[in-house]
Every structure is written in C-alpha cells, then in structure tokens.
N, C-alpha and C positions, 0 to 999 in steps of 0.2 A: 612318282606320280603327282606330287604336291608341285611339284615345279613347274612341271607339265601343266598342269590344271591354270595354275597362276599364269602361266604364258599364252594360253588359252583367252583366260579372259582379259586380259591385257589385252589382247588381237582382236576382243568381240570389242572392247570399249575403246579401242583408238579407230576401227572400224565404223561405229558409232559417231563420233566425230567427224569423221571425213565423210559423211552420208550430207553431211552439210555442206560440202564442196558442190551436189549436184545439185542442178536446177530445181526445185522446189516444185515447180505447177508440171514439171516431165515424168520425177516422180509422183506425184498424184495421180496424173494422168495413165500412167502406163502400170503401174503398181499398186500402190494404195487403195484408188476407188476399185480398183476390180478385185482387190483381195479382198476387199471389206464387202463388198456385195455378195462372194463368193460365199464367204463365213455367216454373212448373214442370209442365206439361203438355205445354209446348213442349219444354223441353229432355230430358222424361224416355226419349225414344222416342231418342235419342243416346247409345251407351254408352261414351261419354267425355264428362269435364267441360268443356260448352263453357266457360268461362268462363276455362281455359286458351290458348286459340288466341286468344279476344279478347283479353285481357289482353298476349300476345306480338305482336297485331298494330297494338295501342295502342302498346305499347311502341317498336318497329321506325317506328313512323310518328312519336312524337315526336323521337326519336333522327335520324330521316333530316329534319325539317325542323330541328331543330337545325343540322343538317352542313350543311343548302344557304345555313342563314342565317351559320354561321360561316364559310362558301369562299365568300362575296360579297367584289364590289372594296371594297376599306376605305373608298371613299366611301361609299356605299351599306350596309355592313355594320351602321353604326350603328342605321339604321334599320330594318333587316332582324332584326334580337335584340329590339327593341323592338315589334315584330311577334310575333317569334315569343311575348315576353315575355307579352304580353295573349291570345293565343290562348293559349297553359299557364293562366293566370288564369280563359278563361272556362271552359275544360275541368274546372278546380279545384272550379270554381265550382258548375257544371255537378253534378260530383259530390256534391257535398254538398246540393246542392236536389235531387237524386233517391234521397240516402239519406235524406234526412228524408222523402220522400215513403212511400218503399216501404220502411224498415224501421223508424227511429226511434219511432214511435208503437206498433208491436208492443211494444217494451223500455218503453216509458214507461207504457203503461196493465198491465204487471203489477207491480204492486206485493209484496212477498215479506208472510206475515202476521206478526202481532205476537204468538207466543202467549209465556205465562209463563217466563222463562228464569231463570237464574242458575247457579254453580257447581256444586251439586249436580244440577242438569237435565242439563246439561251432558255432565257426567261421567257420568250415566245412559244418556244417551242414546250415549255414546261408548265403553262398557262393552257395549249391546247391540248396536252395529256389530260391534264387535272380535268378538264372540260369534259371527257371524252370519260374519266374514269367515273366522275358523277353522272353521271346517263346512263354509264351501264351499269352499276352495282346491284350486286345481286348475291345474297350469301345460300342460293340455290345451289350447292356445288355437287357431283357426278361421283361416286365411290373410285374405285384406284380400278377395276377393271375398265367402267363406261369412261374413265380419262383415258386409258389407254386405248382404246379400240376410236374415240374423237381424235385424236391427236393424230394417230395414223390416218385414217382418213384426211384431216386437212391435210396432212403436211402431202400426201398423195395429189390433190386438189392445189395447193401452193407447188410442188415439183413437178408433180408427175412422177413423183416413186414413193413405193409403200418403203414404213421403215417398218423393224420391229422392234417393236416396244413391250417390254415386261414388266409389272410391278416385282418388287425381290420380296421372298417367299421369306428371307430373314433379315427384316430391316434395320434390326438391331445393331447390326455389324456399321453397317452404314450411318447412323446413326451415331455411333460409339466412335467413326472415324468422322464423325460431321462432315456429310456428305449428304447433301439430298438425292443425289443421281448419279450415274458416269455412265458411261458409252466403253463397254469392254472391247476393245479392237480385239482381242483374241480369238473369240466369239463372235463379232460383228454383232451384238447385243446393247439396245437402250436401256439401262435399268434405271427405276425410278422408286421411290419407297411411297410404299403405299399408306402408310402411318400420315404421312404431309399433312399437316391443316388443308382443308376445301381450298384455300384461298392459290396456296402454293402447286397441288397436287396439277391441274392443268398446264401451267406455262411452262413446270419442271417436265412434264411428262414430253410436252415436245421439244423444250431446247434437247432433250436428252435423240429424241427423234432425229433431228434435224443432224444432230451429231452424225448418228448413226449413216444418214444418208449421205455422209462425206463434209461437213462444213464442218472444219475441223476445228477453227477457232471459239472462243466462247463469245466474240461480241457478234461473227454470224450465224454463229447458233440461235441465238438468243434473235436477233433480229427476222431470219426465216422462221423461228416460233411463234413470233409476234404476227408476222404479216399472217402466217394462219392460221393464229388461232382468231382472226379479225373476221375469218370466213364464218364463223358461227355466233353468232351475238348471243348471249348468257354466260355463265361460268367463263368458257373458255378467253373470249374474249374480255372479259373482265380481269381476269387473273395477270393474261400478258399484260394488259396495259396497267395494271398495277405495279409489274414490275417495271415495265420501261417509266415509267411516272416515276418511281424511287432510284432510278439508273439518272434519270435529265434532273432530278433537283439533288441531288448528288453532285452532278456537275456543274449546276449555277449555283449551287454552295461555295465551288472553291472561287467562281467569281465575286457572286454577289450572294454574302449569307443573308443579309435585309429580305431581299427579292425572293430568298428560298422560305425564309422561315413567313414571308408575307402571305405565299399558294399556301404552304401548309395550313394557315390559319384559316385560309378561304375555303378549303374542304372541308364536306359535312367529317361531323363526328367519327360518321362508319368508316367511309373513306381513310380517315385521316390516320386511325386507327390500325386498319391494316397497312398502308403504308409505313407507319411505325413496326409493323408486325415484320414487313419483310426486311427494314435496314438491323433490326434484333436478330434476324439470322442470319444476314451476312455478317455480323462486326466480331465474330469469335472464329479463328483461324481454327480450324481442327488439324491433329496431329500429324496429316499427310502434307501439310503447308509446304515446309522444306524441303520435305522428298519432291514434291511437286512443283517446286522451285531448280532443287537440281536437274529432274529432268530436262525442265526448260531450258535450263541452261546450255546443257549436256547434248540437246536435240539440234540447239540454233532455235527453239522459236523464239518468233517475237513474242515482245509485251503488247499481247494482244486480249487483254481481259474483259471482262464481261462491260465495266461500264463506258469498254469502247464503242459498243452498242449505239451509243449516243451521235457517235460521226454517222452510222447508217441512217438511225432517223432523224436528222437534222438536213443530212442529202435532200427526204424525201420531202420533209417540210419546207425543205429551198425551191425544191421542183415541183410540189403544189404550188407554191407562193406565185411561180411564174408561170403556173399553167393556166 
C-alpha cells in the first residue's frame, strides 16, 4: 500500500508539472474561471468562510492519524508512520495538482504590460499618487463587515461580477501565518481578516475580491482593487491609493532613493505615517514564504508580485498623459 500511495503521488505531482505544458489563457478560460465561479456560488449562500472549518477538519484528521500511527505496538509502529508518511505525500500531492488546476493558470496568463519607464516616470508617477493620497485622507474607516459588502459592490461596478467576500471568523490563524488575506480556490472564497488596521482593511478586502473573480495575479489583483475602490471617494479609495503610493515609491527607490525619500518628506505627517504603516507589514515574510515560493515554482507562475502593480498604473499614467 505504501508504494502504491508513493506512485500515486509521484503521478499527481509530475502531473502537476506538465499542467504547464498547456496554454495558460485556454486553461483559464475553459477550466479555472468556470470552476471558480462554480464554487463560489456554492459557497456564497454561507456567511462564513467555509474554508475555515475544512481546513480545521483536515487539520484535526491528519493530527489524529498521526497519534493512532505513533501509539501503535513498536513492532508494528514502523510501518504504521510509513503509512501514514505516503498518505501526507499523496495529500501533498493531491494539492498541488488541484492548485495548478483551478488557480495557477489564472496568475500565468496575466502577464503585467511593458509600457515606457525610467526615473523620471517614475517619480512622476509617484508625485501624482502622493497628490491624490493628500486629498483623500481620511482616518473614517468602515468595520470588516461594511468593507466587505463596499468592495463587492465596486469591484461588481469595476467587472460587472459580484465576488464573495468574507471577513475569517478566526483571524488568528491568519495572522500567526502573516497573512492579511487569500483567495481559497477550493471554496471559491475571498477571505480577508477582520482585525486589519482601518487603514488596510478596504484595499485588502478587494484585492482579495478581485482574486476571487478570476485575476489571478497579485499585481492584477491589486490594480482591479485599486481602479475600484476609486469608485467611492472616503475610506475606500484612500486605502488603495495608499497602498499603490507605497508599491510606486518602492519602485522609484530602487531608481532613485534622493527622489523617493524627497515625496516622502513632502507628505503631511498622517499620510506619511501610514505609508510607513503599510511597508512595516509587508517587510516580515511570514512562514508560508517558501511554501509559496515552491508552489510558484512547482505551478510555472511567473514572477508576477504585487509591486508589479506598478507596470499597470504607470500604462495608465502614460495614457492619461497622452489623452
């Protein structure tokens, strides 16, 4: 049985692999988005995140066959952890041929665009956030249910599809895995923690949305969150453009640090402050880093991360420029 199970998951994870062979935007198209809509239609009529309770009763069931295979007679016990060893394996296994199925291919066929950059873009483009983030500021911010019922709404008003979006009932976990959010493909579930600062709670509630409705990536996640949470001026649209403000002087840092640390200086206090607040929650990897590094790997996606975000609004800043 132990052999079996390991030939098993060998098959799911070289499987996995070759899921990268196919065209990336065929599967989206044909698989991915309809299964994820699918699940998330299931789950949306539930107003709590299933994907909490499964996860705890995954959890509690590999925990309890661990304990029956470690309190076996010590003849027996060798083989009994060896057992259990290849069933954790095909389960492993298991998961990563269902994340390549039903999410990988969404993050691989968006690609971020290429338009004209360098130091002075840059810094333009980083000059008219800061602009845009001192007008709106507002420390009015919306509890974790009224962020989630806004978010869906725009991002409804930005698509033209509702997501759904849950705060987690146990943010703890989240938290302890430094995680503000994730998007459960399992479930077809946004989850977002409701603990967040005001400040975070908005932008995270919808890049977590935007997920859910198929952008699979984190830098178009992040930028369909942005364009709507622009639909509502207060909180919301404060929040995104805080974060895109900390994503564009990020990136005219690694040009020009003078030019990054000069906006900074030009923001009022408040401002300046939570944009200090949000690069303190991104600069500490929490412990899913590597796992979430291998997956990438593991999937074929690209290196498509959040503060790639910055090629979408630098597009848009090029096509105001010339409109």
């Amino acid at each position: 049985m132990t052999v079996r199970r390991l030939k098993w998951a060998l098959g799911m994870a070289l499987a996995a692999c070759a899921v990268q062979l196919a065209p990336a935007h065929w599967l989206a198209r044909v698989l991915c988005a309809p299964l994820q809509r699918w699940l998330a239609a299931l789950s949306a009529g539930v107003p709590f995140p299933l994907a909490e309770p499964l996860c705890l009763c995954l959890g509690l069931a590999g925990a309890a066959a661990l304990a029956r295979a470690l309190l076996r007679p010590a003849g027996g016990r060798l083989a009994a952890l060896g057992r259990y060893a290849s069933g954790l394996a095909v389960f492993l296994a298991f998961l990563l041929l269902s994340y390549a199925l039903l999410w990988a291919p969404l993050a691989r066929a968006q690609v971020p665009p290429s338009p004209e950059s360098g130091p002075q873009r840059y810094r333009a483009l980083a000059q008219s956030l800061a602009a845009q983030a001192q007008a709106l500021w507002t420390d009015d911010f919306p509890d974790a249910a009224q962020t989630a019922a806004q978010a869906a709404r725009l991002l409804l008003e930005e698509t033209g599809r509702l997501p759904t979006i849950k705060a987690a009932r146990y943010p703890e976990v989240l938290k302890a895995l430094n995680l503000a959010g994730l998007c459960f493909p399992w479930t077809g579930e946004a989850i977002f923690r409701g603990d967040l600062s005001g400040l975070s709670l908005p932008f995270v509630a919808a890049h977590e949305g935007a997920h859910q409705l198929g952008y699979g990536s984190e830098s178009q996640a992040s930028y369909v969150a942005y364009r709507a949470c622009l639909r509502q001026k207060g909180a919301m649209a404060y929040s995104a453009t805080a974060y895109m403000l900390y994503y564009a002087l990020e990136t005219l840092g690694g040009w020009d640090q003078a030019a990054k640390l000069e906006i900074l200086e030009s923001l009022s206090p408040k401002v300046r402050a939570d944009v200090a607040a949000i690069a303190a929650s991104q600069s500490t990897p929490g412990p899913l880093a590597g796992a979430a590094q291998v997956f990438a790997q593991a999937t074929g996606m690209r290196d498509n991360g959040y503060g790639q975000v910055v090629a979408y609004l630098m597009a848009d800043f090029a096509a105001a420029e010339t409109g």
